[in-house]
MIRO-699713 format. One record per residue (C-alpha): x negated, y negated, z negated. Coordinates in steps of 0.1 Angstrom, whole numbers, plus 5000, padded with zeros to 4 digits. Layout:
BEGIN
XYZ
...
END
This chain:
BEGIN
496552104664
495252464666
497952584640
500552444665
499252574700
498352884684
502152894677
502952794713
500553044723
502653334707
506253224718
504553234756
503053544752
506353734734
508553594763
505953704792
505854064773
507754314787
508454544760
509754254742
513454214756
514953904750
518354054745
518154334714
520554494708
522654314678
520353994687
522553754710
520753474734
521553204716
519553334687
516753514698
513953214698
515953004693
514552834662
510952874675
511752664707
513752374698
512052074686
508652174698
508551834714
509351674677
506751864659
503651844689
504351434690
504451444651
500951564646
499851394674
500751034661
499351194626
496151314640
495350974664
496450734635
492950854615
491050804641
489350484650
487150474682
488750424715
486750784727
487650984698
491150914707
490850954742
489151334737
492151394713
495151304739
493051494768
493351774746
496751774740
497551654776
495651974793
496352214765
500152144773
500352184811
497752484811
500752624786
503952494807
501752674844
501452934825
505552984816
506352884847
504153224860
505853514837
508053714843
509953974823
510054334835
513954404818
516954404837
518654114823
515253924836
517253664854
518953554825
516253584801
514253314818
517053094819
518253114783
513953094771
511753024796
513652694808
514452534773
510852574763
509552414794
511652144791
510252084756
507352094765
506851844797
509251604769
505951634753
504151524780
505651304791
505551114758
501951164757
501651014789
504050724779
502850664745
499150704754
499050544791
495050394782
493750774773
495850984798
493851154823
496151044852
493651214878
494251584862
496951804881
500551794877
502452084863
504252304888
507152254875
506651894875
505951934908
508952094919
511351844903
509651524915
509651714952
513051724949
513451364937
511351254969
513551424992
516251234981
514450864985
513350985018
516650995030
517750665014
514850465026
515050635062
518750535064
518250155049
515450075077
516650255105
519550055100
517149755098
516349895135
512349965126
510450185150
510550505140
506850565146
506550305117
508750425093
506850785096
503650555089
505750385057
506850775049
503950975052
502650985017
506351115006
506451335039
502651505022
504051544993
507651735002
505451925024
502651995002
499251895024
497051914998
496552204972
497552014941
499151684929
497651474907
499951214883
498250974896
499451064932
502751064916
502650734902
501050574930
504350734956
506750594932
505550264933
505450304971
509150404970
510050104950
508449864973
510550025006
513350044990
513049634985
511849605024
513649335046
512849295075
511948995091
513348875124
510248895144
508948995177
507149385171
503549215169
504548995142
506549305124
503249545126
501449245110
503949255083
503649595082
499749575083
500049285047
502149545026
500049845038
496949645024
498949484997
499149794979
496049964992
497650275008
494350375023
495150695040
493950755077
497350735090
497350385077
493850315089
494850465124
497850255126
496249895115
492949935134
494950045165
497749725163
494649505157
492649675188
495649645213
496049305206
493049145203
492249335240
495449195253
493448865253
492348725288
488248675280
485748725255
486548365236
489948465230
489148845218
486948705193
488848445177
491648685176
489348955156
488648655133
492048575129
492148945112
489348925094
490048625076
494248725070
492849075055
490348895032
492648675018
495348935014
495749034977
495349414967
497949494937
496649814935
492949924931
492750284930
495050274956
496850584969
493450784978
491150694942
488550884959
488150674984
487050284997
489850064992
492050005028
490949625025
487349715021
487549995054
489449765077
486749435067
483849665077
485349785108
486349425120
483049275113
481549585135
483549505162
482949155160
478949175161
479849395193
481449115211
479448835196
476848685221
473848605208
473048255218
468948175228
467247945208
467647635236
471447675229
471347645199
469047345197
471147195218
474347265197
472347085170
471346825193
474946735200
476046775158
474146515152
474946275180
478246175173
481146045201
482945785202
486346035202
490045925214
492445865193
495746065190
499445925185
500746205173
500246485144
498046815153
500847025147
502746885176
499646845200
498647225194
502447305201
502247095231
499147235247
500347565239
503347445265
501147325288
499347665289
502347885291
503647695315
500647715338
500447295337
496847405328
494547725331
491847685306
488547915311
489648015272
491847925245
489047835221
487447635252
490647365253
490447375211
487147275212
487647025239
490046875216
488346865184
484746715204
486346455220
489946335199
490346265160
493946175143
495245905122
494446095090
490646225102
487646175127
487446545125
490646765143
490047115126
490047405155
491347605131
494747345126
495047355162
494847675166
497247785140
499647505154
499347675188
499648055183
502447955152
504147655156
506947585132
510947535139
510347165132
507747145154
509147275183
512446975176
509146725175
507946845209
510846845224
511746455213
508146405233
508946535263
512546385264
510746045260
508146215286
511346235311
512745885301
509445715311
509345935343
513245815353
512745455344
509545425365
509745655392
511045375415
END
């Protein structure tokens, strides 16, 4: 391995060394080098695979790809750097500099493929690497931005969606890790898949809110963005009751989301799903009331003394559809939502249980299905029926 970067070494320095021209006199382009530079990617994966097939521990062969891995992009930052002082300067670093870096990040990026388990994915991309997947970004960007703008998405969100290609292009940070690289194309591959769903804006930011989580983009724009569509609409809610189920309602839908990504686009930090649990369970100890000790006795009091409950003729789904008709309508004004689910699940029981769940009422009412609504509708035709026939 030394024998070959010291050889690597040499054809860097002699290019970066001025009073070595790389056009002599009787010495054409073509030639000059030529030999030294092609197939360096053949002979660096060569004694690579030679060098890692003797070696039997898991560390040993990790320290040996590290090696290679930062030994080759400390030597393709430092090509990309030189220049050469003679006139023809221009063309000299097209003819050399270029084919050498090119077989060099080959090497690389058969390190990186061959090796995936021992590649340091959180050390630096080259600058040339850089440069050529900044390129390659601002061409998704465009694609993406056209597909979902002609999906009509609010452009406020797609800059949310865009931001981690919009920090790369625009270089926020210092350096660029593969790992960020990795992580953006993954991202890319997932817009570029988006449909969008035909729902009303606060059911599309919870869509967006799932994939955000999904694949653990924790960045603060993201954080910003969730935690504010979860704030405006949980304070949208008439009382107390209401604003805490709804913060509930998050709570569980975030914990049961599944993260496909761990490391998630910032490694260094908590994972989005982890962030966004600790900030709802803040806010709802805030708007919790703490009950006195009578209360809850009493709460106990009433557990254990069952009712008699009334009966229902008809499925939950279509009674938490119904009263959520009865509400919007203003037929009645309950003091809270979670009141009138209550007042249900104390006092009526179904066909199938004694127990109605609040939580199947409450999904019925804020989310009734298609066939649900036909169900409801049947009820209230019969409703009119009975009203024609008897209203006489």
């Amino acid at each position: 391995m030394e024998y070959i970067l010291t050889e690597i070494e040499r054809l860097v320095t002699n290019i970066g060394t001025p009073d070595i021209c790389l056009i002599k006199k009787g010495i054409s382009n073509d030639e000059y080098f030529k030999t030294d530079i092609d197939n360096v990617h053949t002979i660096i994966k060569e004694q690579l695979l030679a060098e890692s097939s003797i070696l039997c521990s898991d560390k040993k062969q990790s320290t040996l790809v590290r090696f290679y891995q930062s030994c080759i992009i400390r030597l393709i930052d430092q090509i990309q750097s030189k220049t050469c002082t003679c006139w023809t300067a221009p063309n000299c670093h097209n003819t050399n500099l270029k084919p050498l870096i090119i077989e060099l990040t080959e090497a690389l990026a058969f390190i990186h493929e061959q090796y995936d388990n021992f590649f340091d994915i959180h050390s630096n991309l080259p600058e040339v690497c850089y440069l050529k997947h900044k390129e390659a970004f601002i061409i998704h960007r465009q694609k993406i931005s056209s597909s979902l703008l002609n999906q009509e998405i609010n452009s406020k969100v797609l800059k949310v969606l865009l931001h981690p290609l919009n920090d790369f292009i625009e270089r926020k940070q210092e350096s660029y890790t593969f790992h960020n690289k990795h992580y953006i194309y993954m991202w890319i591959k997932r817009l570029y898949a988006i449909n969008l769903p035909l729902f009303s804006d606060n059911k599309l930011n919870d869509f967006y809110c799932k994939e955000i989580i999904t694949y653990n983009l924790n960045s603060e724009e993201t954080i910003l963005f969730i935690t504010s569509h979860i704030t405006e609409t949980y304070r949208h809610e008439e009382n107390q009751a209401d604003q805490l189920y709804t913060l509930k309602h998050f709570h569980k839908c975030i914990k049961q989301t599944r993260t496909i990504n761990k490391a998630g686009y910032c490694p260094d930090k908590p994972s989005i799903k982890k962030t966004l649990l600790g900030w709802l369970e803040t806010e709802i100890n805030f708007l919790e009331p703490k009950k006195p000790l009578e209360d809850t006795y009493q709460s106990l009091l009433t557990a254990t003394n069952k009712k008699n409950k009334h009966n229902l003729n008809t499925s939950v789904a279509n009674l938490g559809c119904f009263l959520r008709v009865l509400v919007d309508t203003s037929y009645i004004e309950p003091t809270s939502k979670q009141a009138l689910f209550r007042l249900v699940h104390e006092n009526f029981k179904s066909k199938e249980s004694d127990e109605v769940s609040i939580q199947n009422i409450s999904n019925n009412y804020y989310s009734p299905l298609p066939t649900t609504w036909e169900a409801v509708k049947d009820d209230v035709l019969n409703i009119l029926n009975y009203i024609q026939k008897n209203k006489n």
